[in-house]
NUDREN-305668 format. One record per residue (C-alpha): y, z, x. Coordinates in steps of 0.02 Angstrom, whole numbers, plus 50000, padded with zeros to 5 digits. Layout:
% NUDREN-305668
v:w:u
Y:Z:X $
...
% end
This chain:
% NUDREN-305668
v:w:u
54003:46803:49754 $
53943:46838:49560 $
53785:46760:49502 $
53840:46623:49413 $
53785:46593:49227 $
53810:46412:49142 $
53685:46387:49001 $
53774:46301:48853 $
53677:46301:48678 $
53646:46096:48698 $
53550:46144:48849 $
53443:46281:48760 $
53436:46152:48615 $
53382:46001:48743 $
53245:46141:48843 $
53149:46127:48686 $
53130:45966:48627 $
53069:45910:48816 $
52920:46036:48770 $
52910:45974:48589 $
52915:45785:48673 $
52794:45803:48833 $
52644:45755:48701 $
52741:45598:48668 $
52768:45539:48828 $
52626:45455:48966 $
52742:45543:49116 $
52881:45636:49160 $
53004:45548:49269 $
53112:45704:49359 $
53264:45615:49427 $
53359:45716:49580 $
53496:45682:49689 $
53442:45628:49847 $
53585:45734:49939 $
53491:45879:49842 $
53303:45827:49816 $
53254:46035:49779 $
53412:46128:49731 $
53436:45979:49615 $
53298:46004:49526 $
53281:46118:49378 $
53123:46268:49424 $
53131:46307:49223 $
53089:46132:49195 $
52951:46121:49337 $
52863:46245:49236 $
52876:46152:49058 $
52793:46012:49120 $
52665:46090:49199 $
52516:45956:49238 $
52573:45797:49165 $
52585:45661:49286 $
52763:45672:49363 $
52865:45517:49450 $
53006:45592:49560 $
53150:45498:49578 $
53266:45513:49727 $
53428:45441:49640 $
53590:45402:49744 $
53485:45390:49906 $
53643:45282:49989 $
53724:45442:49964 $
53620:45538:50088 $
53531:45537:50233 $
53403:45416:50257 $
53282:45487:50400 $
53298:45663:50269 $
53296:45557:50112 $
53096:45476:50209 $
53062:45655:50247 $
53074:45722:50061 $
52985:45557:50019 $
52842:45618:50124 $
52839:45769:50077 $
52828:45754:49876 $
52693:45601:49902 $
52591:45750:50010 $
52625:45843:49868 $
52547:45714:49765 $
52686:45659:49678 $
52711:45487:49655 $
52905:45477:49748 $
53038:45335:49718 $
53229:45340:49809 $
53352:45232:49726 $
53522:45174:49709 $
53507:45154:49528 $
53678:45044:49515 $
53571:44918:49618 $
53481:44778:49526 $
53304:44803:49600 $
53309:44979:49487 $
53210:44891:49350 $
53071:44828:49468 $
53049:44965:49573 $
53048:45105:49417 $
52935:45007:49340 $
52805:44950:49448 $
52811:45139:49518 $
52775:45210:49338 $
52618:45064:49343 $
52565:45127:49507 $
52569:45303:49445 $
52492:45271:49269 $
52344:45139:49350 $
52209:45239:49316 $
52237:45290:49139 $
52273:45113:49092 $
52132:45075:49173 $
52015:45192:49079 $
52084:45123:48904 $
52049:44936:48970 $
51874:44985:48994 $
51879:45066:48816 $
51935:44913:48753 $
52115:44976:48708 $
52265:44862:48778 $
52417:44972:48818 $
52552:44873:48815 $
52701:45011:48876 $
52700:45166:48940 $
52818:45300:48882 $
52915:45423:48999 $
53052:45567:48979 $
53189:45575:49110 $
53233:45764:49161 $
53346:45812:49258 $
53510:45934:49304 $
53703:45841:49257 $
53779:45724:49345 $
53613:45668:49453 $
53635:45494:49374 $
53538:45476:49224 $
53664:45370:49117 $
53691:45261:49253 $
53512:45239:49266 $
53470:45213:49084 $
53592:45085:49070 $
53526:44970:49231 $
53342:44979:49149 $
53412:44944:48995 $
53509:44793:49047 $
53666:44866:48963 $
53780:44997:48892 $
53680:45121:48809 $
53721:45291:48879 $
53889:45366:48914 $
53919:45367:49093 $
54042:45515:49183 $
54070:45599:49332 $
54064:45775:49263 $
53906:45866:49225 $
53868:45879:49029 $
53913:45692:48986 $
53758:45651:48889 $
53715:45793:48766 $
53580:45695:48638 $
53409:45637:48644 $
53378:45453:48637 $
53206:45321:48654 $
53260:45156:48767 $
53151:44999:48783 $
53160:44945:48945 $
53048:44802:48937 $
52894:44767:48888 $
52787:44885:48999 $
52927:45038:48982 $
53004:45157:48853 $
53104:45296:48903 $
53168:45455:48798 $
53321:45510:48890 $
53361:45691:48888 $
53534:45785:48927 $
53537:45858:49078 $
53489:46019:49087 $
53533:46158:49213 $
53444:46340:49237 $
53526:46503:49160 $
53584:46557:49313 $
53582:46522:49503 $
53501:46660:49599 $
53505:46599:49766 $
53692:46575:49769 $
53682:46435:49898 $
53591:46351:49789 $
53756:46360:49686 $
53870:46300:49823 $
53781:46148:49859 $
53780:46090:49662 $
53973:46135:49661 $
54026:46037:49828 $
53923:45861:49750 $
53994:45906:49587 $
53817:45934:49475 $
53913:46095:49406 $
54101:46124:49340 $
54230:46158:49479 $
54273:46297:49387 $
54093:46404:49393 $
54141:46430:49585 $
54298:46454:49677 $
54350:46284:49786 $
54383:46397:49923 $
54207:46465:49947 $
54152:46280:49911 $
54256:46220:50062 $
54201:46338:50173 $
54014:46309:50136 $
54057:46133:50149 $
54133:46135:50327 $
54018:46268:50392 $
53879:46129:50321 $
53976:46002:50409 $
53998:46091:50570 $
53821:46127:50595 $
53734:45949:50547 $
53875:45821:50541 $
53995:45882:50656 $
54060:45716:50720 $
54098:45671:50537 $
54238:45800:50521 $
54303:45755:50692 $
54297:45557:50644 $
54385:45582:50469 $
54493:45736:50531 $
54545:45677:50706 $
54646:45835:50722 $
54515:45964:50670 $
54473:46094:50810 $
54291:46149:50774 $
54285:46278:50892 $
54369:46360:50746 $
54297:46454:50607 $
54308:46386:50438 $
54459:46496:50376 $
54555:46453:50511 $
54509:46264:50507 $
54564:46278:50351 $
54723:46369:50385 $
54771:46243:50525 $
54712:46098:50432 $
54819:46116:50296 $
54994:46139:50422 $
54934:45996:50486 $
54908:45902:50352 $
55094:45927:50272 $
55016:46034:50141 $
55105:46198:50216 $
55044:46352:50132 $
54953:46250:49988 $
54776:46300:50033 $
54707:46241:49842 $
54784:46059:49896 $
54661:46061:50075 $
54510:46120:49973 $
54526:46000:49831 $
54550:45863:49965 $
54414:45914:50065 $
54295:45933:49914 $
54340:45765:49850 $
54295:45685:50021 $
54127:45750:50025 $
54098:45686:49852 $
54170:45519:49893 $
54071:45477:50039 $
54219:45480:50171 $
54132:45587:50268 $
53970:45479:50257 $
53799:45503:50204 $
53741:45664:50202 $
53567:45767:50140 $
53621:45978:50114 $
53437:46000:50087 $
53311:46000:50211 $
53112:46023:50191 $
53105:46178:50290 $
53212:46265:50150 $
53042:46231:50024 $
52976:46407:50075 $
53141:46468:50066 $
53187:46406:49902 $
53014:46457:49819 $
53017:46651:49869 $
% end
């Protein structure tokens, strides 16, 4: 498989105003998808922001695996990184984003109390890769309509300062994605949630990763959603056999793009395709 390459010039554009904007901001708030809490996050952007106190947001955590979803929560607070996982179409968003950006900022507020200095909100920049749920998010701690919600990577594509309430403003950022993938799993994962175009990778590869992922970790959810799977098959021929006996015949593009869509929908459950023993991994 080619190294795949996806850096449009609104994503060059957005890389540098986050570093022109870091001085502006109390914290960064990185926002992930909880199915995806490291290959969801963008290493080019880990190194812009550098030391400034970070919030990491776990978004779409009823998406994913909760005993993985408290693992990677563990982990990143070890790491000392204050760690949130949300469902950011849930009402409780507001609350729990803001009393975790209080929790994170206490000392520094603290300090200017003592100086005499009342601050009365604290400014953040949300970061992250497409599609991980940042317009969704914006517009629950806004309390309306304010960012252009999608389900296809590269909806939002300007910069933007929200009041959330009184104690939070936000400066939302498009999301932005690294110039290429070089570990192409890394690649495969992003494609089968849909965080990158379907057409950077071929649906076929996709699938396979997908049921081979499947096979190994979730392997009652294939047999519960496909009751006539045999996975004592490999993938091609799952896929082969799955698609006779699905009516589809010799449309193979019809299985994958059924199969794909599944994941993404949830009908094969929760699921994490990250796990913390991949950190090493990931990092070499």
């Amino acid at each position: 498989m080619a190294t795949i390459q996806w850096f449009p010039g609104h994503m060059s554009k957005a890389r540098r105003q986050v570093q022109e904007n870091l001085k502006h901001v109390d914290f960064v708030t990185i926002l992930v998808d909880a199915r995806l809490p490291l290959s969801s996050q963008n290493p080019m952007l880990t190194k812009i922001v550098g030391d400034k106190p970070k919030l990491m947001i776990l978004n779409k955590a009823d998406l994913a695996d909760k005993s993985r979803t408290h693992e990677w929560c563990q982990y990143y607070e070890n790491q000392g990184i204050k760690t949130l996982a949300i469902n950011s179409k849930e009402q409780s968003t507001v609350k729990k984003v803001t009393d975790a950006a209080k929790d994170l900022m206490a000392d520094k507020i603290q300090k200017l109390r003592e100086r005499g200095i009342q601050k009365e909100s604290l400014r953040t920049m949300i970061i992250g890769i497409p599609n991980a749920g940042k317009s969704t998010l914006m517009n629950r701690l806004a309390g309306k309509k304010i960012a252009v919600v999608g389900n296809k990577p590269g909806v939002t594509k300007g910069q933007q300062w929200l009041r959330t309430n009184k104690d939070l403003e936000i400066l939302d950022t498009p999301g932005i994605l690294w110039p290429k993938f070089e570990d192409q799993t890394v690649g495969l994962k992003l494609a089968l949630t849909g965080a990158i175009k379907d057409q950077l990778l071929p649906l076929d590869e996709v699938t396979i990763f997908g049921l081979n992922y499947f096979k190994k970790n979730y392997p009652n959810r294939l047999e519960e959603r496909f009751t006539v799977i045999n996975l004592e098959e490999e993938a091609p021929d799952i896929i082969m056999n799955m698609t006779r006996k699905l009516g589809f015949r010799d449309d193979y593009d019809r299985f994958y793009q059924l199969f794909v869509k599944e994941v993404r929908d949830g009908k094969l459950g929760v699921f994490t395709l990250d796990q913390v023993g991949d950190v090493d991994a990931f990092n070499n």
